[in-house]
KOLDREN-949204 format. One line per 10 residues: number of its first residue (from 1); their letters; for each residue x, y, z of C-alpha. Coordinates in steps of 0.5 Angstrom, whole numbers, padded with zeros to 4 digits. Layout:
NUM = A = X,Y,Z; ...
//
This chain:
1 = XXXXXXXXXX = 0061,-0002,0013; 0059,-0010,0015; 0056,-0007,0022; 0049,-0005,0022; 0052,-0001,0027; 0057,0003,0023; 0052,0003,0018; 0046,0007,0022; 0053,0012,0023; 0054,0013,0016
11 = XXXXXXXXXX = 0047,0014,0013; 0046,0019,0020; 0052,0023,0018; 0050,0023,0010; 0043,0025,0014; 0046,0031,0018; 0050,0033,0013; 0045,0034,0008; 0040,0038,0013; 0046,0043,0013
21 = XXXXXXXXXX = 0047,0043,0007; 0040,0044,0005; 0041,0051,0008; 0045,0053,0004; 0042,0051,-0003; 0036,0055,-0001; 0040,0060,-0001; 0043,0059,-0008; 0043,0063,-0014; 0039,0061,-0020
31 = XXXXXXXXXX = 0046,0062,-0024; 0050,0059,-0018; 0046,0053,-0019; 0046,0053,-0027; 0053,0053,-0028; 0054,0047,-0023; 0050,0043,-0028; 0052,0045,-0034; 0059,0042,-0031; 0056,0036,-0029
41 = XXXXXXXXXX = 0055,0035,-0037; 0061,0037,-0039; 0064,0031,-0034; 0059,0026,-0037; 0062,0028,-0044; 0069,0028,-0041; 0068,0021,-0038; 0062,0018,-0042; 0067,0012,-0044; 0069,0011,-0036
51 = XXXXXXXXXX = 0061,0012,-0036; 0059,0006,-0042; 0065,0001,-0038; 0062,0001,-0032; 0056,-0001,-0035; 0058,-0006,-0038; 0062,-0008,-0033; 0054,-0008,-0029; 0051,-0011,-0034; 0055,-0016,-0035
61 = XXXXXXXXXX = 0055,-0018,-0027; 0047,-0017,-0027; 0046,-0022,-0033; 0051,-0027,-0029; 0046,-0028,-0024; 0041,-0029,-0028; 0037,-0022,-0029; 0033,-0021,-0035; 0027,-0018,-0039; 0026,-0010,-0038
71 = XXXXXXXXXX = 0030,-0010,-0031; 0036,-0011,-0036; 0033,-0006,-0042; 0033,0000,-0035; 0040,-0003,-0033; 0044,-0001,-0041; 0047,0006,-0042; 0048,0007,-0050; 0051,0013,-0052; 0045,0015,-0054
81 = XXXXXXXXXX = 0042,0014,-0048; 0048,0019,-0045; 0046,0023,-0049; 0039,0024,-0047; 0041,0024,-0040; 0046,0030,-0041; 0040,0033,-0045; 0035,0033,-0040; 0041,0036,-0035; 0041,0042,-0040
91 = XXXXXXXXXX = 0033,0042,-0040; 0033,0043,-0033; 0038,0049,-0034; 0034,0052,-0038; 0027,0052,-0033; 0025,0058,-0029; 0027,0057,-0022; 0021,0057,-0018; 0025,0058,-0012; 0023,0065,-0008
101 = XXXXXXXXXX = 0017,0066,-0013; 0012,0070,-0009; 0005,0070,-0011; 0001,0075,-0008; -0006,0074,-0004; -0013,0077,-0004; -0012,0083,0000; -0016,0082,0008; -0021,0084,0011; -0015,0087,0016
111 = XXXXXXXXXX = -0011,0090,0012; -0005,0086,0014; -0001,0084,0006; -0001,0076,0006; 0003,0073,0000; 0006,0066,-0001; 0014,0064,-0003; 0016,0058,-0006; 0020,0055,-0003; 0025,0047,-0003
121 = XXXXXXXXXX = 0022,0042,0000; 0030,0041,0004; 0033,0033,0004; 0030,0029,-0001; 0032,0021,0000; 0032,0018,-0007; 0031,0010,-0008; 0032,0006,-0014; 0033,0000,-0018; 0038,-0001,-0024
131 = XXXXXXXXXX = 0035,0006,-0028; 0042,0010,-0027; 0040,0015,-0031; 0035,0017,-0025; 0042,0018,-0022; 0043,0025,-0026; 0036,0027,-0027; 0034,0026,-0020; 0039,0031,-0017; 0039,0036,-0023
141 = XXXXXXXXXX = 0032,0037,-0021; 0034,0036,-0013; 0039,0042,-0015; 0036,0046,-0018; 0029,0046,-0013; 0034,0048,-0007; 0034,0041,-0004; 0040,0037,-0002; 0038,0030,-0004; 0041,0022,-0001
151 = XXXXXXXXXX = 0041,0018,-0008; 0041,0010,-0007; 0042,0007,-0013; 0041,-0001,-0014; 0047,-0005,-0013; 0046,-0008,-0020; 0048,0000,-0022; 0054,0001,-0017; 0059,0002,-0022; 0056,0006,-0027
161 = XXXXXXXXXX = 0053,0010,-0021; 0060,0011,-0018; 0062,0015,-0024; 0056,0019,-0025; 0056,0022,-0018; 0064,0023,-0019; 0061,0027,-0025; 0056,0030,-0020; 0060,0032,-0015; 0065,0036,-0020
171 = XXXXXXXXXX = 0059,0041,-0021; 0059,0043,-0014; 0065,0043,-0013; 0065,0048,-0019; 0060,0053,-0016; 0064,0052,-0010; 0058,0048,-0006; 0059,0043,-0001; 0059,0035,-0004; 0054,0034,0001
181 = XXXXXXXXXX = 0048,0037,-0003; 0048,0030,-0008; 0051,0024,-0003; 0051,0018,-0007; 0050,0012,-0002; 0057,0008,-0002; 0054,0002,0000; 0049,-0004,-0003; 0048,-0007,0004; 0040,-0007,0004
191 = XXXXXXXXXX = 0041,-0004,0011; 0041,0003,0009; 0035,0003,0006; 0032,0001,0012; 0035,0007,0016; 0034,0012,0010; 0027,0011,0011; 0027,0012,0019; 0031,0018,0019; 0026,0022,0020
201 = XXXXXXXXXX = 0028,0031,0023; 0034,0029,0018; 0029,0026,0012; 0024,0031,0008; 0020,0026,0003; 0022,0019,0000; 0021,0019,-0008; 0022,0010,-0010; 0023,0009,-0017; 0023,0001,-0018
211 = XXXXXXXXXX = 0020,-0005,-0019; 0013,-0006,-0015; 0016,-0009,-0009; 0020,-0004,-0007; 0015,0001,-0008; 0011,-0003,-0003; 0016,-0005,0002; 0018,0003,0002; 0010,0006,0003; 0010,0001,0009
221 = XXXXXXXXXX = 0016,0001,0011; 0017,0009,0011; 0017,0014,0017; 0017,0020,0013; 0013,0021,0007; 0013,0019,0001; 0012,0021,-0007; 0010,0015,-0010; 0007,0011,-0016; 0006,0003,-0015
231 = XXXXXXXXXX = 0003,0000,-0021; 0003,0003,-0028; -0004,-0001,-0030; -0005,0004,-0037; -0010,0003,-0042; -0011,0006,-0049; -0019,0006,-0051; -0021,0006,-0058; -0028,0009,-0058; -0033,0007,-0064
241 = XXXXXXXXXX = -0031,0014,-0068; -0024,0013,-0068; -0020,0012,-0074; -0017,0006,-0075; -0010,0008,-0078; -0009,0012,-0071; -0012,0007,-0067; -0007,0002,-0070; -0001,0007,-0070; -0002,0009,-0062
251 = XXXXXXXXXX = -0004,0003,-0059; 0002,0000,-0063; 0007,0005,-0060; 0004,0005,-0053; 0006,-0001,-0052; 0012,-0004,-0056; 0015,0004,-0055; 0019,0001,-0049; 0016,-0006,-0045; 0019,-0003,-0038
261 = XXXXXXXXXX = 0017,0004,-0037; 0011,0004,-0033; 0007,0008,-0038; 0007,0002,-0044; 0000,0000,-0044; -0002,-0007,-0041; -0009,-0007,-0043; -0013,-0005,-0049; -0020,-0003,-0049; -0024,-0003,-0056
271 = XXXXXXXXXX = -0031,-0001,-0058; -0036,-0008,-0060; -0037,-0003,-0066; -0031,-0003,-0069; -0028,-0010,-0067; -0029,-0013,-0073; -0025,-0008,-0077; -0019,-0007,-0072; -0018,-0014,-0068; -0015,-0018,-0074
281 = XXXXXXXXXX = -0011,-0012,-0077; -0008,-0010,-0069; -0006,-0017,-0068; -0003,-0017,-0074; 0003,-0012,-0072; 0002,-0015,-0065; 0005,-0021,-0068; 0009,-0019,-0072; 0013,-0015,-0066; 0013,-0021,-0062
291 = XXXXXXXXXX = 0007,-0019,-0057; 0004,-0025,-0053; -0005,-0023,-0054; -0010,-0025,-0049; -0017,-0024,-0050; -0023,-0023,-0047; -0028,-0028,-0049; -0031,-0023,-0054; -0025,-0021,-0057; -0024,-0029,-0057
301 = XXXXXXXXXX = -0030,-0029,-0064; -0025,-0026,-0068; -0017,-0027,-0066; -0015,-0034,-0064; -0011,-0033,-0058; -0010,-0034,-0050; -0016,-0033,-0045; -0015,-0028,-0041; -0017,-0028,-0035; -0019,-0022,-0028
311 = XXXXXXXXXX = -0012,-0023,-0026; -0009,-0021,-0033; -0014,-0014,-0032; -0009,-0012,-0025; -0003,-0014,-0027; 0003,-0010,-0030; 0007,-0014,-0034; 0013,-0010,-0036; 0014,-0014,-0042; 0011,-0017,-0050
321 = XXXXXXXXXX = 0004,-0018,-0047; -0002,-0015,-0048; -0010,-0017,-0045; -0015,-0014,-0049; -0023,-0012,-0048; -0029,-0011,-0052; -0033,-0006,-0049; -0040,-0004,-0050; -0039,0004,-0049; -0035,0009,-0048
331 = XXXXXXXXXX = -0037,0009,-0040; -0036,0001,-0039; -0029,0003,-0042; -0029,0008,-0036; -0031,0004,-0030; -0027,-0001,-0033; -0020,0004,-0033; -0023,0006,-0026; -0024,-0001,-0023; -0017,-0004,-0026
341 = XXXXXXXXXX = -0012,0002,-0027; -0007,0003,-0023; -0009,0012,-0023; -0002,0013,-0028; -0004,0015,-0035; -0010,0012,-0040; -0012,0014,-0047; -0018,0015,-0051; -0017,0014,-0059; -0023,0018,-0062
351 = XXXXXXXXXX = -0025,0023,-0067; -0031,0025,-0062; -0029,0031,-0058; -0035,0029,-0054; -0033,0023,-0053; -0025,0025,-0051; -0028,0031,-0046; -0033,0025,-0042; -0026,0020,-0042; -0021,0026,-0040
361 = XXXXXXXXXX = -0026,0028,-0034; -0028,0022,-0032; -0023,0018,-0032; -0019,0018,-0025; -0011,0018,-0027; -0006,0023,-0026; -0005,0023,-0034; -0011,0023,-0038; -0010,0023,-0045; -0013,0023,-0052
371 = XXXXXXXXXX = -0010,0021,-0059; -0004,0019,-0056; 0000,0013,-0054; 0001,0013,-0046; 0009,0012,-0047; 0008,0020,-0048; 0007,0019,-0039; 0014,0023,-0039; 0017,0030,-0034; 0021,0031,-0039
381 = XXXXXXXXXX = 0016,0029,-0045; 0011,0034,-0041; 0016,0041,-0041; 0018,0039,-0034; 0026,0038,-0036; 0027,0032,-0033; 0023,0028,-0028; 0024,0026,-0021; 0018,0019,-0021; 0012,0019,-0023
391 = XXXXXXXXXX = 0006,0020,-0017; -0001,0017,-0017; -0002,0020,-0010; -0007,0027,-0010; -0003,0029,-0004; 0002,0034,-0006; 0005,0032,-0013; 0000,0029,-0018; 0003,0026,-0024; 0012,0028,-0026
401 = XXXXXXXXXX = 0015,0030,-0021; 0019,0036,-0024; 0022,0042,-0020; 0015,0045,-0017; 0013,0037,-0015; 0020,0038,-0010; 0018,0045,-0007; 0013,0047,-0002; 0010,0055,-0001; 0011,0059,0006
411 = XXXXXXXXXX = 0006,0064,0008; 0009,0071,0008; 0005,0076,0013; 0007,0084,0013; 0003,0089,0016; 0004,0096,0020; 0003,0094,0027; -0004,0092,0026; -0007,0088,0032; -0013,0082,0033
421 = XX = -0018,0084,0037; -0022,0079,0042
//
């Protein structure tokens, strides 16, 4: 599949395919659906050797080209990683179908009955880098929402997500559903990415799950909408009536939970009454796990550390580094959090309800928290079964994308042959 042109066929005939499947998905029992997904567990069970091989084999691949640090962390299966990923399945199982969920209206002035059904948003292209548990997760959630969905994996995944699409499509084939409605894309050509992004009538909605530079080359390059995040920016804020045990365990934990997801903590935030008492105990424990700290000139009063600079307030690192600010009041944290963030997820340490109220209203992310550690930013954290991504967008899905993220609502009219008049 070398020739663009016999690649531009091959995504335009997954692309048909999945729009006449899509048809049928909405169609589906919540039952039919359940049961496809609780085979598809069963057959990560059944092969989850098959599943740690190929990942091996992804891993090892990966690491001969040179590629570190958390791509690699988001690349590794583990058994307890597998587990997760069967665990979210059963969790999206367990979730009210919204499909076909009607909420009714103020009647009219007319008489005329106005509802609106819930219904699926049809084909949703899915690109990703390394992560390929968001193989599974991805179209757990597009299955069960009624959405036929094209998954394209990164290369450094192929292996592994070979066996997991394996595993998807025995589900479908169980309830009896067409292979079409989950496509894994069997090709690592960048090529059809391009024209994943161009298919418009064939593509409903783009959903980018990756490093910064693939979001970015989507949002400009997509010709269908896209549901997205681009940086994950987070802050945890220790206001002047925290406590400092808390204060010490949540920033800890915000930013060692796990250095490659998108909702670690970059930035710490930390009232000038309480530096004194925190700084020295927090660089402690920072140290201790290996994390790099760089202060602002304040904070430079009490820990010997490296400089930080404006760059370091925009920058997302993904790894054992931490920038820390000494801020005179809770609304400099704020304007703060609102001038640098990236909109995902930000956190108040405080015992001040007053305080945590101002932060939590005032505060423009699509995850706004208090008294804990921004890692939290999780659909499947959230009740929401598994996520799809996370979107700092305001348009229609704000924060994890669950199973409601991946629909939209029809209006339903009924009347008595009621006429308008001039």
């Amino acid at each position: 599949m070398e020739d663009s042109k016999d690649i531009r066929s091959y995504m335009t005939t997954l692309g048909l395919n999945a729009k006449k499947a899509s048809q049928t998905l909405a169609t589906l029992s919540n039952d039919q659906k359940n049961l496809a997904l609780m085979n598809v567990c069963d057959c990560l069970q059944k092969r989850r050797e098959e599943i740690l091989y190929a990942n091996k084999e992804d891993l090892l691949e990966a690491k001969s080209k040179a590629i570190v640090g958390p791509f690699i962390d988001r690349l590794e299966l583990t058994d307890s990683r597998i587990d997760s990923m069967i665990s979210e399945i059963k969790s999206v199982v367990q979730l009210t179908d919204p499909i076909g969920e009607i909420t009714s209206l103020k009647p009219t002035p007319s008489g005329i009955k106005v509802s609106q059904m819930r219904v699926p948003l049809g084909v949703v292209g899915i690109i990703y880098e390394s992560r390929p548990n968001v193989t599974a997760a991805a179209a757990a959630l597009c299955l069960k929402s009624g959405n036929a969905c094209i998954l394209r994996g990164g290369s450094e995944a192929f292996k592994t997500n070979k066996i997991i699409a394996t595993c998807l499509n025995e589900g479908l084939f169980s309830q009896g559903i067409s292979k079409s409605a989950i496509q894994l894309v069997d090709t690592v050509d960048r090529e059809a990415v391009k024209i994943l992004l161009s298919m418009e009538g064939l593509i409903d909605v783009i959903l980018p799950r990756g490093g910064r530079e693939l979001v970015k080359l989507i949002s400009e390059e997509a010709r269908v909408p896209v549901i997205k995040h681009l940086d994950g920016i987070c802050h945890v804020y220790l206001d002047e009536d925290s406590d400092l045990n808390k204060a010490i365990s949540i920033s800890l934990n915000a930013k060692t939970y796990r250095y490659g997801i998108c909702g670690a903590m970059e930035t710490l935030l930390v009232h000038e009454k309480i530096a004194e008492a925190v700084l020295p105990k927090l660089a402690k424990v920072f140290q201790k796990k290996g994390v790099e700290l760089r202060g602002c000139q304040q904070t430079l009063k009490f820990l010997k550390i490296k400089k930080a600079n404006k760059e370091d307030w925009v920058t997302e690192y993904l790894g054992p580094v931490l920038s820390i600010k000494i801020v005179r009041e809770i609304d400099s944290a704020i304007d703060h959090i609102n001038s640098y963030g990236s909109a995902h997820s930000d956190c108040i340490v405080t015992e001040n309800t007053e305080n945590a109220r101002k932060f939590m209203r005032n505060v423009d992310s699509s995850s706004v928290m208090h008294n804990v550690p921004t890692c939290w930013a999780d659909g499947f954290e959230y009740g929401l079964g598994a996520e799809i991504g996370i979107s700092t967008d305001k348009l229609h899905a704000r924060g994890p994308v669950g199973l409601k993220g991946l629909t939209c609502q029809k209006y339903l009219v009924e009347g008595n042959a009621e006429l308008r008049g001039a």
